[in-house]
C-alpha positions in Angstrom: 0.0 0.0 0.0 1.1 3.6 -1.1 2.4 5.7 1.9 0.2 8.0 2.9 1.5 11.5 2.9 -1.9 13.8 4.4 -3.3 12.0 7.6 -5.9 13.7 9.0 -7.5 12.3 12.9 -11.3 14.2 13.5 -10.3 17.6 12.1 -12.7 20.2 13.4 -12.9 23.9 12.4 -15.6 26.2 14.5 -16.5 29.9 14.0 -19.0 30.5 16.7 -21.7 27.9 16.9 -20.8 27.3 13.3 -18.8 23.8 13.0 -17.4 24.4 9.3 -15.3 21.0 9.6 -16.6 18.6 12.0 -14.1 16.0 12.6 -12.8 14.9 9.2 -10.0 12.1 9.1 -9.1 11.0 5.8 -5.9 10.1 4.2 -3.9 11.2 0.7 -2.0 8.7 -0.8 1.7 9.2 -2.5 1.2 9.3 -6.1 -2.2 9.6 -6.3 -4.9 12.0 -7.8 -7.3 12.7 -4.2 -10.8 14.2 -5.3 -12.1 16.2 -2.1 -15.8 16.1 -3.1 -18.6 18.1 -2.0 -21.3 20.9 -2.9 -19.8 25.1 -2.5 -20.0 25.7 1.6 -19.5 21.9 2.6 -16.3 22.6 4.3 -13.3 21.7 1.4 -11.9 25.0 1.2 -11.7 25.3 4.9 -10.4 21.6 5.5 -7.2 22.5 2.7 -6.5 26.0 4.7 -5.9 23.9 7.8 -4.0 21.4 5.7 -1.3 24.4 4.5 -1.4 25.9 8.0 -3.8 29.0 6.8 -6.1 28.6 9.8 -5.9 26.6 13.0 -8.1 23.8 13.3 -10.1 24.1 16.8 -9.7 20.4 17.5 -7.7 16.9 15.7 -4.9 16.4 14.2 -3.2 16.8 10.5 0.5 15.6 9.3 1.5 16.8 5.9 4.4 15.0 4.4 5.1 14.2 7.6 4.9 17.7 9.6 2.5 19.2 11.3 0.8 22.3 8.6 2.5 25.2 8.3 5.7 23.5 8.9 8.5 25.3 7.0 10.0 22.0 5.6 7.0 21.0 4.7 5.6 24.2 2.8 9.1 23.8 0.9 7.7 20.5 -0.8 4.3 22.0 -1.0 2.6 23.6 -4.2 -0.5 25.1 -3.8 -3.7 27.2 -5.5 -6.0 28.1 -3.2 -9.8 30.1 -4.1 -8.3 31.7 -6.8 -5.1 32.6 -8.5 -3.4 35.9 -7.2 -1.3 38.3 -9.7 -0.2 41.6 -10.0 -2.5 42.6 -13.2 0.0 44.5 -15.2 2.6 42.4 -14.4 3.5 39.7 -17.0 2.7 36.2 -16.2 6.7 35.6 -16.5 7.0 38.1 -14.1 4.3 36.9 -11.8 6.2 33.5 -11.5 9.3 35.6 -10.8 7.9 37.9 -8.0 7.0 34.1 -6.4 10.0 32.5 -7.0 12.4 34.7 -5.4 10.3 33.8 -2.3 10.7 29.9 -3.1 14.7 31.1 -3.3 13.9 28.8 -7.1 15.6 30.7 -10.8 14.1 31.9 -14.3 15.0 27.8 -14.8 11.9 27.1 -12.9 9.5 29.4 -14.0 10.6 28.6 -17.6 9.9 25.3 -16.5 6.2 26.0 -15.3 5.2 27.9 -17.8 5.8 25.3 -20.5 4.5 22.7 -18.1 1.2 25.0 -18.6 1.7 25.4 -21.6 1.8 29.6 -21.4 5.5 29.7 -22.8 3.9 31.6 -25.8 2.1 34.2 -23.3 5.1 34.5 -20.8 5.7 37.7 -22.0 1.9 39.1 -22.0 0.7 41.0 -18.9 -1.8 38.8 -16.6 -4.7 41.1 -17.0 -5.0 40.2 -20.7 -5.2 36.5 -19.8 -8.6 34.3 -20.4 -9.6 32.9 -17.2 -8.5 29.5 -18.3 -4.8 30.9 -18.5 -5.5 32.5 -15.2 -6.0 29.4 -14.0 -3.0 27.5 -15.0 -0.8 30.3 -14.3 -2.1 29.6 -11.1 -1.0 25.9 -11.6 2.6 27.1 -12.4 2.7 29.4 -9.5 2.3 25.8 -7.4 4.5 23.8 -9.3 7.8 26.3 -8.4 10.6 24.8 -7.1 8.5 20.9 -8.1 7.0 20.4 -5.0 6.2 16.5 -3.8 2.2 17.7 -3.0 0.3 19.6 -5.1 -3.4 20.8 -3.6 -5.7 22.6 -5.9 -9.3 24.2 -4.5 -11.3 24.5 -7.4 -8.5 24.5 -10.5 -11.5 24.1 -13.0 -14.0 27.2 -11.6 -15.3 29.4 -14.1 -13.5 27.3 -17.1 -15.6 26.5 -20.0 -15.6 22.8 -21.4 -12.8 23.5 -23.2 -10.9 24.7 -20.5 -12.3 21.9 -18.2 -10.6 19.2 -20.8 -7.4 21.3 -20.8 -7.0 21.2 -16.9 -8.0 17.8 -16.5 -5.5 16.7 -18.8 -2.5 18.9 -17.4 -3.0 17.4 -13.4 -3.5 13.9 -15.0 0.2 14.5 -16.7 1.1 16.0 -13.1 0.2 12.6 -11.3 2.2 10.8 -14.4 5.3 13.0 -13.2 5.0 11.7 -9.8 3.6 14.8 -7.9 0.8 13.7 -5.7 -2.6 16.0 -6.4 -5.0 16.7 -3.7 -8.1 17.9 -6.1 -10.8 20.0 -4.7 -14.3 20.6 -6.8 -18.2 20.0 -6.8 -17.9 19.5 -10.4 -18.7 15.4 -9.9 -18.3 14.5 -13.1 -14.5 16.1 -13.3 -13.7 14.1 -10.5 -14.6 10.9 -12.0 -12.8 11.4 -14.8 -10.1 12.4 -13.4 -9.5 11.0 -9.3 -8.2 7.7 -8.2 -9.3 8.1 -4.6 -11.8 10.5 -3.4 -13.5 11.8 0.2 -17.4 12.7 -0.3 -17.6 15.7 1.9 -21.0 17.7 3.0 -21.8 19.6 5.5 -18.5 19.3 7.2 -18.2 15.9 7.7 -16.9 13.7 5.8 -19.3 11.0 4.3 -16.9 8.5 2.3 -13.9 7.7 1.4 -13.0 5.2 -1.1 -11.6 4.6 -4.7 -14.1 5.7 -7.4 -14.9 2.2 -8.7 -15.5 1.4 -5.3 -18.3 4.6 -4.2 -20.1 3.7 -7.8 -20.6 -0.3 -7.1 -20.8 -3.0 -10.0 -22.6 -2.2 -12.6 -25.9 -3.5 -13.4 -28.6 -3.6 -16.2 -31.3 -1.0 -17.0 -34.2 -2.4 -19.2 -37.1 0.3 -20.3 -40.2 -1.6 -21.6 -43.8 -0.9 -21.6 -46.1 -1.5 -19.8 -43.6 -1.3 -17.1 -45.5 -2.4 -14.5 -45.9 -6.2 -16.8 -41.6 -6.1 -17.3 -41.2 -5.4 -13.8 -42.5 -8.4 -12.3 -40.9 -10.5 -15.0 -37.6 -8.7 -14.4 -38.0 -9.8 -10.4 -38.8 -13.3 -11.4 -36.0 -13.9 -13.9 -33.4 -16.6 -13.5 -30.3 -14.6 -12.0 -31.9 -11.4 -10.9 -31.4 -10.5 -7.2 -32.8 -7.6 -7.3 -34.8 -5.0 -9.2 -35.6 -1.3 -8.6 -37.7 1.1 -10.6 -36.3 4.5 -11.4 -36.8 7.7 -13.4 -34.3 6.0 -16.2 -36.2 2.4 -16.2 -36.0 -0.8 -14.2 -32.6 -0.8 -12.8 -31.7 -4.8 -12.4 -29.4 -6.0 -9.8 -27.9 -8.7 -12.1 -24.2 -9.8 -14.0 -24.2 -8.3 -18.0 -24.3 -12.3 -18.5 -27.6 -12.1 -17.3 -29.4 -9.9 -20.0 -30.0 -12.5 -22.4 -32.5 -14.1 -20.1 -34.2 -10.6 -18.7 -34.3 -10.2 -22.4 -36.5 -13.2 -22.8 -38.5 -12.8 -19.7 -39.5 -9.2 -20.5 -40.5 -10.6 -24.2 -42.4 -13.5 -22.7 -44.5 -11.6 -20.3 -45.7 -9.5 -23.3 -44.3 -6.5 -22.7 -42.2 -4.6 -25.6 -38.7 -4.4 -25.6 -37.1 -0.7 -26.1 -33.5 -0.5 -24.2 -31.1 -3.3 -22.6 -27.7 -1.9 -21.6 -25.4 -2.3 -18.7 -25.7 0.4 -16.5 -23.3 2.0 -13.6 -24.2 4.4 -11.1 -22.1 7.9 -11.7 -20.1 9.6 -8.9 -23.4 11.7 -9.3 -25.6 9.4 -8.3 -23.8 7.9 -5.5 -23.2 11.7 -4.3 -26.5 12.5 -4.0 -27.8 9.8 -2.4 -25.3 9.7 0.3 -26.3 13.6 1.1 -29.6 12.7 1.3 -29.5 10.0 3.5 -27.1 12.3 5.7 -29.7 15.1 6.2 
């Protein structure tokens, strides 16, 4: 098993009577791409301050590469973009990375890095107020990746972005992982995240809900049959040879049974009289799973 590189034990952040982060432990994997999951206000953005030593947490624990947050060795080997990239406007976005790296005591060798690791080598020279928010974005990206830190967290790298944007993030902190830099992922973009995340923590309303591989949250997949009259291919569904279970939904008759199963739902729908329309195996997204688990936690 991967060594585990954020540990958190029942992390808590109050303001008041407000508990923002009510006792969150989860763990980040080395190498891995960590989706922190959960709806604007659920408590990521608060959770990753604590992590980099932002804010205090009032109760629990957190090690970071091995250090308490805030630690100065561990900030060293830390890269991070947190609500928002933050530039001097008229500035350059070579410059920017400059301003930055004299504080990471890093050369022009590493922003010229970053920048092409972005891919803004061509707008290097432009000033940062002239930038589309998609290159705001992963000039934010480079600011983190200055002086090639081990952890990388990003809150919200894909806010704002169109699709096209979307597509070009996702594929610049999947090439990060390939590099070896470990990617703690922030979003309530759900469908980013599954694209994207090898592990992820379901958070929501400050506590954390799940925490599991993606595979694992969106179960085996079943089959989905639509047929009319539904109420006739239900009960043949149910009483098919292989079926353990059958559930009607907004999308059809979600069955609880192997792909090597359809041929037979197939033949029970068709014997019971009902018509035919859709077979297909079908696997709950990240969606799916999210919003049930929120609902059953109010």
């Amino acid at each position: 098993m991967n060594e585990a590189i954020v540990v958190t034990d029942r992390l808590t952040k109050r303001y008041g009577s407000h508990t923002a982060v009510d006792a969150v432990s989860m763990s980040v994997r080395r190498g891995e791409i960590y989706g922190f999951l959960g709806p604007n206000g659920a408590g990521k953005t608060t959770t990753l301050r604590m992590l980099v030593g932002l804010i205090r947490p009032s109760s629990g624990t957190a090690t970071v590469l091995g250090r308490p947050p805030g630690d100065p060795e561990t900030l060293r080997r830390m890269g991070v973009l947190i609500e928002g990239p933050g530039f001097y406007p008229y500035l350059s976005g070579r410059d920017n990375l400059r301003v930055l790296a004299r504080y990471r005591g890093v050369g022009d060798d590493a922003v010229a890095d970053a920048l092409d690791r972005v891919a803004l080598s061509a707008r290097g020279k432009d000033a940062f107020r002239t930038y589309s928010l998609g290159m705001k974005q992963r000039l934010g990206v480079a600011a983190a990746l200055l002086g090639h830190p081990d952890l990388l967290i990003l809150d919200e790298p894909t806010n704002g972005l169109d699709p096209a944007g979307m597509a070009e993030m996702r594929e610049l902190i999947t090439g990060l992982a390939a590099d070896g830099h470990t990617v703690v992922l922030s979003s309530h973009l759900l469908s980013e995240v599954q694209e994207i995340c090898d592990r992820v923590g379901v958070i929501s309303g400050g506590r954390l809900l799940a925490e599991s591989t993606v595979r694992e949250l969106r179960g085996a997949a079943s089959l989905l049959v639509r047929a009319e009259p539904v109420e006739v291919a239900f009960l043949a569904v149910r009483a098919a040879v292989g079926v353990r279970s059958a559930l009607m939904t907004a999308k059809g008759i979600r069955v609880d049974a192997a792909a090597a199963g359809a041929p037979m739902v197939a033949r029970a729908v068709i014997d019971a009289g009902a018509e035919l329309f859709e077979l297909r195996s079908d696997e709950k997204s990240l969606e799916e799973v999210f919003f049930e688990m929120t609902e059953t936690a109010k």
